[in-house]
PyMOL Python script that loads the backbone (N, CA, C, O; Angstrom):
from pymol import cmd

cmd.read_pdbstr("""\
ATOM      1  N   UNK A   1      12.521 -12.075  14.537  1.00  0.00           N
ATOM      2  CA  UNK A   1      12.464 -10.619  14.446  1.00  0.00           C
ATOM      3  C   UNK A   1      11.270 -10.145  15.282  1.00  0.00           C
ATOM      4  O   UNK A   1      10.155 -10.552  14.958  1.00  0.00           O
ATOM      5  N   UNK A   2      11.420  -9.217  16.461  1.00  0.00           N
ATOM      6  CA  UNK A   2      10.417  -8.839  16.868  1.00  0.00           C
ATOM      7  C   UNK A   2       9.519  -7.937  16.138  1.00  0.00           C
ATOM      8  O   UNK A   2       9.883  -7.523  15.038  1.00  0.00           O
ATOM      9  N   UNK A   3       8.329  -7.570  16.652  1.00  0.00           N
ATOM     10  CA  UNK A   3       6.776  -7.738  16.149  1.00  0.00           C
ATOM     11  C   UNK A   3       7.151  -5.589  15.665  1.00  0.00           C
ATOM     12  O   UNK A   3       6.725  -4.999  14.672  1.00  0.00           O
ATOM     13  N   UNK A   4       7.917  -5.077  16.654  1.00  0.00           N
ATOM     14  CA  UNK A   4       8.135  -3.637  15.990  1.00  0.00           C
ATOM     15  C   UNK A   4       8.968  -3.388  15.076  1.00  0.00           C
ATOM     16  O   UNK A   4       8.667  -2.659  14.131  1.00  0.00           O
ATOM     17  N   UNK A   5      10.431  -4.084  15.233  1.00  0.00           N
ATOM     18  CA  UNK A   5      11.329  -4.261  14.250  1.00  0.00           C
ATOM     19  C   UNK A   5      10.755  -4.674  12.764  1.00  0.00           C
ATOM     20  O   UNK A   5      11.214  -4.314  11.680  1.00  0.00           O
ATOM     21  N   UNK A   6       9.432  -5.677  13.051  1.00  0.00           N
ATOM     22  CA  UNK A   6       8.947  -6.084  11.293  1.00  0.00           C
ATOM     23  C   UNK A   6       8.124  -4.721  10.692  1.00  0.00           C
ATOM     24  O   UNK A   6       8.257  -4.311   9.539  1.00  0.00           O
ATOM     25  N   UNK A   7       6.827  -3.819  12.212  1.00  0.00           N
ATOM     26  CA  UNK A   7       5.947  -2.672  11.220  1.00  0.00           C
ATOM     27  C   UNK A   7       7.624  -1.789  10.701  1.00  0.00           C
ATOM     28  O   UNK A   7       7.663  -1.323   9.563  1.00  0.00           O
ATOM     29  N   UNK A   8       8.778  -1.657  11.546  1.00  0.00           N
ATOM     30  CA  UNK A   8       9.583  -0.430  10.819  1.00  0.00           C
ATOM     31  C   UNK A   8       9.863  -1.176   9.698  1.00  0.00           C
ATOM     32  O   UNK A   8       9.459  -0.677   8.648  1.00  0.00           O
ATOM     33  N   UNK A   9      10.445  -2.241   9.619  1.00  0.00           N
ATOM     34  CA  UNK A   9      10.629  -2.548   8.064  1.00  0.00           C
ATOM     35  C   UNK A   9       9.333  -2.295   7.337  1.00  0.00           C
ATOM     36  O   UNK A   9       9.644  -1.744   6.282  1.00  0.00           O
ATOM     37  N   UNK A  10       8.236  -2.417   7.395  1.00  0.00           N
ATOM     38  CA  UNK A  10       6.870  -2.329   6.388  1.00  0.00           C
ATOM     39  C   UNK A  10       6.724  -1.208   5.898  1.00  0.00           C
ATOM     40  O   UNK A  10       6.449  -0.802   4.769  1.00  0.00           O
ATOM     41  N   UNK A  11       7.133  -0.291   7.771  1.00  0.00           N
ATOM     42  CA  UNK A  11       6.953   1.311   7.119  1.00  0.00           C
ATOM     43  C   UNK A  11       8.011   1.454   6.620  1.00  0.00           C
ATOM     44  O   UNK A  11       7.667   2.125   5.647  1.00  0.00           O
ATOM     45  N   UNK A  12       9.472   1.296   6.489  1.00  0.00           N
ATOM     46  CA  UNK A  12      10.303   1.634   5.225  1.00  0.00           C
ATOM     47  C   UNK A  12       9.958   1.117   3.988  1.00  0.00           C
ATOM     48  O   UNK A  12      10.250   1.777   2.991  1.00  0.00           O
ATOM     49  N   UNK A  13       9.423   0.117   3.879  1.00  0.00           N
ATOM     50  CA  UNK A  13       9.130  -0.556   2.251  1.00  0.00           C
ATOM     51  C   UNK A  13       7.527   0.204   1.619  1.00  0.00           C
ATOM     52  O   UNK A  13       6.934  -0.132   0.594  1.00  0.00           O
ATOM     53  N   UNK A  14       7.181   1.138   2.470  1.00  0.00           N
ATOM     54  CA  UNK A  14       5.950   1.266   2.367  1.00  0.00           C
ATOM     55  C   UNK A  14       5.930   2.996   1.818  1.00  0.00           C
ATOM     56  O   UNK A  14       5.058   3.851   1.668  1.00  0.00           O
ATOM     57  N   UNK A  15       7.309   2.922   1.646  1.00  0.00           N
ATOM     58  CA  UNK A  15       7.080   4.949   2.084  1.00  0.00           C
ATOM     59  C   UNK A  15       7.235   5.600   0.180  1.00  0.00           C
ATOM     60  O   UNK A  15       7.106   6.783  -0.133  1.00  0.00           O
ATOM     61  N   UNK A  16       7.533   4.432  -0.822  1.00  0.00           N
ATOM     62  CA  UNK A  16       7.352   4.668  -1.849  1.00  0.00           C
ATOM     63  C   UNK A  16       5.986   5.059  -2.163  1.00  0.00           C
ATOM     64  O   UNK A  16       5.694   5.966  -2.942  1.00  0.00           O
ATOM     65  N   UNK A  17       5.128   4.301  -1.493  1.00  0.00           N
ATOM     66  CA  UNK A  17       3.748   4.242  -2.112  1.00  0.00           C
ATOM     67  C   UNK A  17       3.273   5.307  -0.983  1.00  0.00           C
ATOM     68  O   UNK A  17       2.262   5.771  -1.511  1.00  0.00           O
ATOM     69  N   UNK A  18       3.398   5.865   0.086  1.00  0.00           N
ATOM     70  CA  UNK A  18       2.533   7.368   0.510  1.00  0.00           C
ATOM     71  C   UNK A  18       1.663   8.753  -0.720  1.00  0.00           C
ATOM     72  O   UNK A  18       0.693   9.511  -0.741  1.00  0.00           O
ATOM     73  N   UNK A  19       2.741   8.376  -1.491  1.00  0.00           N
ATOM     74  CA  UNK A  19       1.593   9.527  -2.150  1.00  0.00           C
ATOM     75  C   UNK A  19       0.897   9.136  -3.414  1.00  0.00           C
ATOM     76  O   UNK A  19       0.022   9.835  -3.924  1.00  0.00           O
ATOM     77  N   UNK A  20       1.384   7.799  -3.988  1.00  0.00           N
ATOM     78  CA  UNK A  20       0.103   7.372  -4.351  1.00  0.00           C
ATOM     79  C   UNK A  20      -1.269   6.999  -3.520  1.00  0.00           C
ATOM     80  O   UNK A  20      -2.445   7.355  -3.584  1.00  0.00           O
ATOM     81  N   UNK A  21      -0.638   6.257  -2.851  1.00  0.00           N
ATOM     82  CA  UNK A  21      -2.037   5.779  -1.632  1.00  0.00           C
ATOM     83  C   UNK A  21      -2.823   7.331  -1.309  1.00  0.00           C
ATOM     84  O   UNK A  21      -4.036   7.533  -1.344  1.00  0.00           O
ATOM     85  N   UNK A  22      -1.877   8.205  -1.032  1.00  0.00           N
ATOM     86  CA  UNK A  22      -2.674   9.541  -0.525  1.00  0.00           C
ATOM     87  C   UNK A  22      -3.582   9.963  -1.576  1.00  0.00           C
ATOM     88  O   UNK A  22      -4.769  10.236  -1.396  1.00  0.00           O
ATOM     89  N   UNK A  23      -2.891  10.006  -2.811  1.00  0.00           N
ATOM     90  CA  UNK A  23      -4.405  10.288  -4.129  1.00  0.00           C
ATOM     91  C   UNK A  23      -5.201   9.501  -4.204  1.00  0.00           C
ATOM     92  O   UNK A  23      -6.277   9.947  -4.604  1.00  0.00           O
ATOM     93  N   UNK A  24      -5.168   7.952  -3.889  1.00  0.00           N
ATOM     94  CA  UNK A  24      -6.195   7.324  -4.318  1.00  0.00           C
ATOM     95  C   UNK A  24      -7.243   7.859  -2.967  1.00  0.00           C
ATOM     96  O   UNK A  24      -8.339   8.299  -3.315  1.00  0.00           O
ATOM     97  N   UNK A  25      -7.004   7.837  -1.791  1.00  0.00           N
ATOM     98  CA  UNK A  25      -7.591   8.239  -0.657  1.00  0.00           C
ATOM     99  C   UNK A  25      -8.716   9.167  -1.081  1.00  0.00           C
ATOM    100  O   UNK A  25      -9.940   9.276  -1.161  1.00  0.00           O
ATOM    101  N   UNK A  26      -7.324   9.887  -1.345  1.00  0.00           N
ATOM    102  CA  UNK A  26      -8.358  11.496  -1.934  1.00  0.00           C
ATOM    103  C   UNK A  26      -9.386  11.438  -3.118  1.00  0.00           C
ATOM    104  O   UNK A  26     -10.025  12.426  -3.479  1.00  0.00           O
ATOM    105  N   UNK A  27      -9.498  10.121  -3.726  1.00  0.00           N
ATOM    106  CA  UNK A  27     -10.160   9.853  -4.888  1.00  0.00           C
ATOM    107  C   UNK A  27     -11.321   9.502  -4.271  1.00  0.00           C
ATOM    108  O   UNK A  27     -12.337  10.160  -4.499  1.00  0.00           O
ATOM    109  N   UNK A  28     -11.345   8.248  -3.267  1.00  0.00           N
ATOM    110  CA  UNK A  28     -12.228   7.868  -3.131  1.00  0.00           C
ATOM    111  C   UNK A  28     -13.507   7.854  -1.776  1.00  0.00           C
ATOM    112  O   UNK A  28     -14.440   7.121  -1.448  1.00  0.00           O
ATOM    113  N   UNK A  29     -12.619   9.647  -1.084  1.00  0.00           N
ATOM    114  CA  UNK A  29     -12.979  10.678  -0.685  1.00  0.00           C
ATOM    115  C   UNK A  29     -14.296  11.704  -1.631  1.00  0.00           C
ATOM    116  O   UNK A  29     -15.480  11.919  -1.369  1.00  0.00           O
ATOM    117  N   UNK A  30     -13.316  12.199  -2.905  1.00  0.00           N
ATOM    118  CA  UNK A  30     -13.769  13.160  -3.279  1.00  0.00           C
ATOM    119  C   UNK A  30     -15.624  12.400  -4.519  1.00  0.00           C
ATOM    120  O   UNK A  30     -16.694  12.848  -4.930  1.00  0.00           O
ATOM    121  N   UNK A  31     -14.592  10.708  -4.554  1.00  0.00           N
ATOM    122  CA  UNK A  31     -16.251  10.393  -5.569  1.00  0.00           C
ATOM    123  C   UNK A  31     -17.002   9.457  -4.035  1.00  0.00           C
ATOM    124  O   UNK A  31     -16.957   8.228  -3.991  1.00  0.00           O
ATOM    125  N   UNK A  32     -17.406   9.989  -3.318  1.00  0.00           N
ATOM    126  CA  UNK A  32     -18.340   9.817  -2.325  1.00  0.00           C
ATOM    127  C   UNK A  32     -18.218   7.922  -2.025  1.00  0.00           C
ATOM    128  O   UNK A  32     -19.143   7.266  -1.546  1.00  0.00           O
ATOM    129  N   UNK A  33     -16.786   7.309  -2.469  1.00  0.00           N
ATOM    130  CA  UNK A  33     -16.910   5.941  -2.602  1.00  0.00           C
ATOM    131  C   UNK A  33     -17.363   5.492  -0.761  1.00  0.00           C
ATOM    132  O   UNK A  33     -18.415   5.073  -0.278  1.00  0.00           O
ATOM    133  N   UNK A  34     -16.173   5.785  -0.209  1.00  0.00           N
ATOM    134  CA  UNK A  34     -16.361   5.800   1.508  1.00  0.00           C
ATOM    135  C   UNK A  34     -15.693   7.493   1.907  1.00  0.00           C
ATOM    136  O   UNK A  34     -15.078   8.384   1.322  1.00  0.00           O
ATOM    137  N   UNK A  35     -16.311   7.209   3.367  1.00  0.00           N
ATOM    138  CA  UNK A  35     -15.894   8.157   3.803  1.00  0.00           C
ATOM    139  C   UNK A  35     -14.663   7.965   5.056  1.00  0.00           C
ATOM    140  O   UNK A  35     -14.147   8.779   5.822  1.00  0.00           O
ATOM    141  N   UNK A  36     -14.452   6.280   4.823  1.00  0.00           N
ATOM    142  CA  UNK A  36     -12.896   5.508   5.369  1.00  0.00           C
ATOM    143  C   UNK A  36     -12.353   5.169   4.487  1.00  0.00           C
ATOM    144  O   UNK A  36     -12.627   3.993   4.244  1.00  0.00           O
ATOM    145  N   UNK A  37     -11.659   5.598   3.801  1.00  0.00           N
ATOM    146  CA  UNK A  37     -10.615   4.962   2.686  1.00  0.00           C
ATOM    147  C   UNK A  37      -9.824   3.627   3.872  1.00  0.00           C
ATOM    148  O   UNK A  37      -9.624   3.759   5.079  1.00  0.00           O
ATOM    149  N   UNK A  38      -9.607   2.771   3.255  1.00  0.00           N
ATOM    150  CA  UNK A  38      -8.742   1.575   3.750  1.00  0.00           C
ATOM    151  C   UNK A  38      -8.007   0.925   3.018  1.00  0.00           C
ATOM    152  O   UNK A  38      -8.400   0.250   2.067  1.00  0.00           O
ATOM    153  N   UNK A  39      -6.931   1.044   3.355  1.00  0.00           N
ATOM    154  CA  UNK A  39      -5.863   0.021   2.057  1.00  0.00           C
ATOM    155  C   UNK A  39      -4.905  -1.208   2.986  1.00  0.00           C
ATOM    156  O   UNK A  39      -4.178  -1.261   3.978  1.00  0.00           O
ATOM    157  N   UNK A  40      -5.411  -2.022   2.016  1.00  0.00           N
ATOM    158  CA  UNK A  40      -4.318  -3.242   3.075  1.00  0.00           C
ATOM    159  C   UNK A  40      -3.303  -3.942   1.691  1.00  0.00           C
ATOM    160  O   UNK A  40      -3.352  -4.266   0.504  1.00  0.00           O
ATOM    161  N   UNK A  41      -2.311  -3.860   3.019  1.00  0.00           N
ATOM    162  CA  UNK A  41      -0.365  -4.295   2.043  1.00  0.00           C
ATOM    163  C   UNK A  41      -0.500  -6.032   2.026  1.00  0.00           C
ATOM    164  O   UNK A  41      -1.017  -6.534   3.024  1.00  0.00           O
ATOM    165  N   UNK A  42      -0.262  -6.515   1.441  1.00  0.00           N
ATOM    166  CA  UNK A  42       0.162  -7.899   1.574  1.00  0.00           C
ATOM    167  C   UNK A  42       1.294  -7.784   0.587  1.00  0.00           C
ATOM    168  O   UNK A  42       1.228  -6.895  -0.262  1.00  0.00           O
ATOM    169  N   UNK A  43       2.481  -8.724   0.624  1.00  0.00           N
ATOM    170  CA  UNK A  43       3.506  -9.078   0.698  1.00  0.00           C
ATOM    171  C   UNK A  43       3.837 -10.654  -0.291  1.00  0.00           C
ATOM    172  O   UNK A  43       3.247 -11.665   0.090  1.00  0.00           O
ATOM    173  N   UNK A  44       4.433 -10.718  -1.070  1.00  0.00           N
ATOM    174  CA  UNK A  44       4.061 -11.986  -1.370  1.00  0.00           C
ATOM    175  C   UNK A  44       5.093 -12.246  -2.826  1.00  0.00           C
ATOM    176  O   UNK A  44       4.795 -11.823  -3.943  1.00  0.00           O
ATOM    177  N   UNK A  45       6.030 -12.836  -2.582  1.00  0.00           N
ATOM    178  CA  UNK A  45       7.258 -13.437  -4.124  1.00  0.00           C
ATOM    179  C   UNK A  45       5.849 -13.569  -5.184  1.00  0.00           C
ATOM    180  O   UNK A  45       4.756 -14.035  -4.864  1.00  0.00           O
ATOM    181  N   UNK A  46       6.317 -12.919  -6.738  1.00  0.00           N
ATOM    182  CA  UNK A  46       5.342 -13.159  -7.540  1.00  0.00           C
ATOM    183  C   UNK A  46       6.579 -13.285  -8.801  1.00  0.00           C
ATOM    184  O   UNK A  46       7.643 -12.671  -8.890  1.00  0.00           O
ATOM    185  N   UNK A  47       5.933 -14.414  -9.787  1.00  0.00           N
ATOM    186  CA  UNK A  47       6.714 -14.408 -10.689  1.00  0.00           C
ATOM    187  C   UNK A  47       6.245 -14.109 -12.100  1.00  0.00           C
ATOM    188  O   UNK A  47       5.483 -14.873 -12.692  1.00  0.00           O
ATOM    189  N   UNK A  48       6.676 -13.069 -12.591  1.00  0.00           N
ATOM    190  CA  UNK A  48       6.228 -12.427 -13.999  1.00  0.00           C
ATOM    191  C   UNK A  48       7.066 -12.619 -14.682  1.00  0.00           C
ATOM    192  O   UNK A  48       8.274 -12.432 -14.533  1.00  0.00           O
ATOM    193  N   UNK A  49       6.161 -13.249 -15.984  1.00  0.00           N
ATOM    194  CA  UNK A  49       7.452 -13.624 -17.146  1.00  0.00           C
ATOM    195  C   UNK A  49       6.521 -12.753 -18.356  1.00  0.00           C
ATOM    196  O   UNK A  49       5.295 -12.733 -18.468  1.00  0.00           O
ATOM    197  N   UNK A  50       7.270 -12.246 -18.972  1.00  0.00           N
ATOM    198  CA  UNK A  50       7.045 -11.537 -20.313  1.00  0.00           C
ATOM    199  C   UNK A  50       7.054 -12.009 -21.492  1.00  0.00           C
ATOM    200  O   UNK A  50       8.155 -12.298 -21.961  1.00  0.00           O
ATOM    201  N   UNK A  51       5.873 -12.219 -22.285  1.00  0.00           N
ATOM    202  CA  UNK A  51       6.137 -12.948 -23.641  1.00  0.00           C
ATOM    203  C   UNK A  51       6.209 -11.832 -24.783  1.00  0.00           C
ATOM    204  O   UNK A  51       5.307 -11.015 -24.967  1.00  0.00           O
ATOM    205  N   UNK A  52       7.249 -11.887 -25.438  1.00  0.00           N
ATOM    206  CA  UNK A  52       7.199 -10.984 -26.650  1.00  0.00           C
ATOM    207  C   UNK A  52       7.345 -11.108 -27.961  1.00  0.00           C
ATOM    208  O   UNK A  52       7.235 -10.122 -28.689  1.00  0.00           O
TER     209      UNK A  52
END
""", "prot")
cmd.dss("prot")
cmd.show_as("cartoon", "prot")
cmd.util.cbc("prot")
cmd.orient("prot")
């Protein structure tokens, strides 16, 4: 799969989380954390089992 074909898939899997990511931005904007918010995606099979 070429190298643009994989960011459009990322940016489709990615477009749920825009407006959370945008509040946290704005969070850590507004409490003086940085004045670069940076968020990095990693990708990765995880297996959750539920005990009840």
């Amino acid at each position: 799969m070429s190298n643009p074909l994989k960011y459009r898939f990322l940016e489709i899997e990615l477009i749920s989380y825009k407006e959370v990511l945008g509040k946290a931005a704005d969070t850590v904007l507004d409490e003086d954390v940085s004045k670069y918010p940076i968020f990095v995606a990693h990708q990765e099979e995880v297996q959750v089992e539920f005990r009840l």
